[in-house]
N, C-alpha and C positions, 0 to 999 in steps of 0.2 A: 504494500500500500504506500502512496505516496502520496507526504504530508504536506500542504502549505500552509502558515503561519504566519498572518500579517499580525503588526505589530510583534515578529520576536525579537525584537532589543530591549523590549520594556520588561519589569521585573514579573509578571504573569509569563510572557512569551517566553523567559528565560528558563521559566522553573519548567514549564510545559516542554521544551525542547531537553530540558534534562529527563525528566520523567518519561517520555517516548523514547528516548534512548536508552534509559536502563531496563526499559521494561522489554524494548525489542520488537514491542507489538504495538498496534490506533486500531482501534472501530474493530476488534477480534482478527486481524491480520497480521502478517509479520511486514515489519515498518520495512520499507523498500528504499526510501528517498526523500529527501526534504528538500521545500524551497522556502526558506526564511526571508521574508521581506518587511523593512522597516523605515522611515524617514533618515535613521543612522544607520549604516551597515551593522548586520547583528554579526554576532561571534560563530563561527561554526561548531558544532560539537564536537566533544573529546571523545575518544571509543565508538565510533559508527562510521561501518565500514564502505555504507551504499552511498550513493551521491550526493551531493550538497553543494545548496545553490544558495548563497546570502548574499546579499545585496543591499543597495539604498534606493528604496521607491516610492515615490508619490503616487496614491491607486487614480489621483484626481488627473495626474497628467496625462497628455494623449499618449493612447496605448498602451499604457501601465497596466490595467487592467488585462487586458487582453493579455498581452505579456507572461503578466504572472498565473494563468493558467493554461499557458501554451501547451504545458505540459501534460496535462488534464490531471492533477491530483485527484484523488480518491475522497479524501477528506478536507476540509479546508476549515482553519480556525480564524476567526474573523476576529482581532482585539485590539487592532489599527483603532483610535480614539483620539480626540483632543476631550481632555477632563472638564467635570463639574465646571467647579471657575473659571477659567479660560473660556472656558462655552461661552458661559456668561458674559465676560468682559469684553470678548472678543467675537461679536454673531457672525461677521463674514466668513472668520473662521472656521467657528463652529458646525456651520452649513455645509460648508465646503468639504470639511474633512468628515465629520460624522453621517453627512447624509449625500452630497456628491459623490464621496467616496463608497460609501454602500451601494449608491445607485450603479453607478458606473463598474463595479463589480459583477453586478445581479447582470448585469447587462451583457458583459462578453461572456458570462455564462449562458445567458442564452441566445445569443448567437452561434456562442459552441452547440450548445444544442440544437441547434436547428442545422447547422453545418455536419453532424457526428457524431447525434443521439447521447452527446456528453453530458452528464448528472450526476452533478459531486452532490455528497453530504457537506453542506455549511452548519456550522456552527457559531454559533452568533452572538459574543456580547455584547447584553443590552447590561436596563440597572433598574434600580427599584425607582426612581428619577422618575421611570415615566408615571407614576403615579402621582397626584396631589390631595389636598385638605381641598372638606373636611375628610377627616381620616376617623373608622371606627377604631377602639383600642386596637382589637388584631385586625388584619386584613384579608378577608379569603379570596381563594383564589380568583375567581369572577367577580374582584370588583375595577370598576370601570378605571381606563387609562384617562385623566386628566394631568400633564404633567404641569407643573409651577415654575419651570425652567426652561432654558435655550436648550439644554444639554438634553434634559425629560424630553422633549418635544423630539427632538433630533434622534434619540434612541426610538421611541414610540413610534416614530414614520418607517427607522429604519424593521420594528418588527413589522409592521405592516406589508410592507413593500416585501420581507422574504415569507411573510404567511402568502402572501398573491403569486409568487414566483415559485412557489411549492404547491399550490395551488394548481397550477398551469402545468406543473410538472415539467420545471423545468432543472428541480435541483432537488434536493431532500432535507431539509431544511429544523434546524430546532434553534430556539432561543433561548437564551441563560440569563434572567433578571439576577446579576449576582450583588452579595450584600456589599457592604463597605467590605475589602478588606483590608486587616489588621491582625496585626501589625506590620507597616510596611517595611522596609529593611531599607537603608540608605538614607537619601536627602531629602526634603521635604519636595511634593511636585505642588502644581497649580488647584488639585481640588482641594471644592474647598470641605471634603470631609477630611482633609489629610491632619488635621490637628488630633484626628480620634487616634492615628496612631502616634504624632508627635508626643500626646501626651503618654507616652510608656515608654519607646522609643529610646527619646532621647534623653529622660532622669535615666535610665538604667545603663544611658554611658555618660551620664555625670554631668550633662549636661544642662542646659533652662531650658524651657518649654512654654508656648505660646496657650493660653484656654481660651479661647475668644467666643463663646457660650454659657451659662450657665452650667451647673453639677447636675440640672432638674432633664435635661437632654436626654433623650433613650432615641438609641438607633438599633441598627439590624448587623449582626457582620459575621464574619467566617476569617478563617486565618487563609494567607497564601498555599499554605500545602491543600484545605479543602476547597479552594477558587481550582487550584488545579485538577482533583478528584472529581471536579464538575463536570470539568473540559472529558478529561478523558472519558469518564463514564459516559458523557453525550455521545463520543463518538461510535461508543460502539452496541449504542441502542439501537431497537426496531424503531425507527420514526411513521412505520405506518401504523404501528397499535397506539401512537399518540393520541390521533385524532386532529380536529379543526383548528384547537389551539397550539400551538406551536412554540408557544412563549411560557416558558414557566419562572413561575418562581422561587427561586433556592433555597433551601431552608438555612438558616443562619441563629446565629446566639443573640436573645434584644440585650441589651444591659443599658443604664444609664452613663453617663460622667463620672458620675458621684463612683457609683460598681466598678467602673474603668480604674477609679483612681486606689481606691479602696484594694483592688485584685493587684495595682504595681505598690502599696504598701505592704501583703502580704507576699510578696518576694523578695523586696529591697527595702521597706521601712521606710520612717519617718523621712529620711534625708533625702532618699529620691522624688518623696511627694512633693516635701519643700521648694523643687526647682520647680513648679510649676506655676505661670505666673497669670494670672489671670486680666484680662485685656479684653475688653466686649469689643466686636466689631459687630456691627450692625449691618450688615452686607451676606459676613458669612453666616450670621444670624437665622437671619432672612432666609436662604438657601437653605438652611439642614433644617430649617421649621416648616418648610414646605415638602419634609421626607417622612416617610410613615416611621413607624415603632417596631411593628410586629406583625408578623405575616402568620397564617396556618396554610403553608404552602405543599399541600395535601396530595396533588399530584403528582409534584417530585417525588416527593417519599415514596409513594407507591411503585413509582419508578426507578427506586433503588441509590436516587440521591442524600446522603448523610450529611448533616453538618457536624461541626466543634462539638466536644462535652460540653462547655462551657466558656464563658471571657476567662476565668482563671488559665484554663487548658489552650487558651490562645496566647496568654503571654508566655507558660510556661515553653509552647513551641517556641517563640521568639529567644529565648533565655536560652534555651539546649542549642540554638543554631546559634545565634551570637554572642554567649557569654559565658561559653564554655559548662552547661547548666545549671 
């Protein structure tokens, strides 16, 4: 089987690309070949013996698209994105890259298809974004897409558009509403959930930390190891026993601020709580007040999707991978 992965330079496409290489197999085959594509060249893999193709590409440029499934991959992982804030601040962007670049995807796919009977499995991160307030405490699954954001808005067209394109049968298609994840590993990026993991992050390497929300905050998340258990497990579902929705959503850990903070004093104590510094923005406010809490994301599970034990069980993954445990 042969893989493509847009977006693997980012830290999901990184871990994805390690994890398909140790396992040997995507979608219950044995991995054939990858083509990694990313706005920065991504890294090739260490130990995988079949071919590899990394690159730096833009899906929005002419012929990029088409391009990148010359080759007609079997599977294809969609995680190419400009984030949360960025969206926001930036709409020409946002557009262009989260939803030109889906379109124009969807598109030399089916042209493939009509040229060569070609239909890949996409796989497709979306986010819980496309939903908006008012919000009931949990959220089941059939409750209506209204997103409160550029970035909501831009994910929500792009399920659209692959529920119609799977539809027509022109691909095979599932969607991953995935939670925040947390803890992120590295620098801080442009969303603006990215304080949910600054704040654990960066006390546990000694560092200050920004809180620009309230302790009263509750969101939804999973750790990077279960953001990647998502990807692969999508891939090697029957997408025709899905059915009409196509878009699910992931099940993930709710916790608050206050729980966030409370779960990095029972691993590092008082002094790491201490670096955190608390700063209201009212922007990024705004943005994570327009995100639900809690999902009973019922048809995943049934589908064999797991999330985290718990927020504690997600920092401790963080902790065993960066701080020697």
């Amino acid at each position: 089987m042969h893989a493509l992965i847009l977006g693997a330079a980012g830290m999901i496409g990184r871990r994805l690309v390690e994890a398909l290489v140790a396992d040997g197999t995507v979608g219950g085959a044995p991995l054939t070949a990858l083509t990694l594509l990313d706005v920065v060249p991504p890294t090739a893999p260490v130990g995988f013996s079949g071919p590899v193709k990394a690159e730096a590409a833009d899906l929005t440029a002419p012929g990029a698209a088409d391009s990148a499934i010359s080759e007609r991959p079997g599977v294809i992982f969609h995680l190419a994105a400009v984030v949360s804030g960025e969206a926001e601040a930036n709409l020409e962007l946002g557009y262009r890259v989260n939803l030109d670049g889906t379109r124009l995807l969807l598109d030399a796919i089916r042209r493939a298809n009509a040229a060569d009977g070609y239909r890949p499995k996409l796989v497709f991160t979306s986010s819980l974004a496309v939903f908006g307030p008012p919000f009931p405490k949990v959220i089941p699954d059939d409750f209506i897409l209204r997103p409160a954001s550029s970035y909501g808005v831009q994910k929500a067209m792009g399920e659209l558009m692959l529920a119609d394109y799977a539809r027509r049968g022109f691909l095979d298609g599932i969607g991953l509403r995935l939670p925040t994840i947390c803890v992120r590993p590295g620098k801080p990026n442009k969303a603006a959930s990215g304080f949910f993991s600054g704040i654990i992050r960066e006390p546990l390497a000694g560092q200050p930390a920004i809180l620009p929300v309230p302790d009263t905050v509750r969101h939804w998340f999973a750790s990077p190891a279960a953001a990647v258990s998502f990807l692969i497990h999508a891939a090697g579902l029957d997408l025709a026993a899905i059915g009409p929705r196509i878009s699910l959503t992931m099940p993930g850990v709710s916790a608050t601020v206050a729980e966030e903070i409370e779960a990095l004093r029972r691993v590092a104590g008082d002094t790491a709580v201490a670096l955190i510094r608390r700063e209201p923005d009212a922007t990024i406010a705004r943005i994570v007040s327009s995100w639900p809490e809690a999902f009973e994301p019922e048809a995943a599970l049934a589908l064999g999707f797991r999330a985290d034990a718990s927020f504690d069980a997600i920092v401790a993954q963080h902790v065993a991978e960066f701080h020697g445990g």
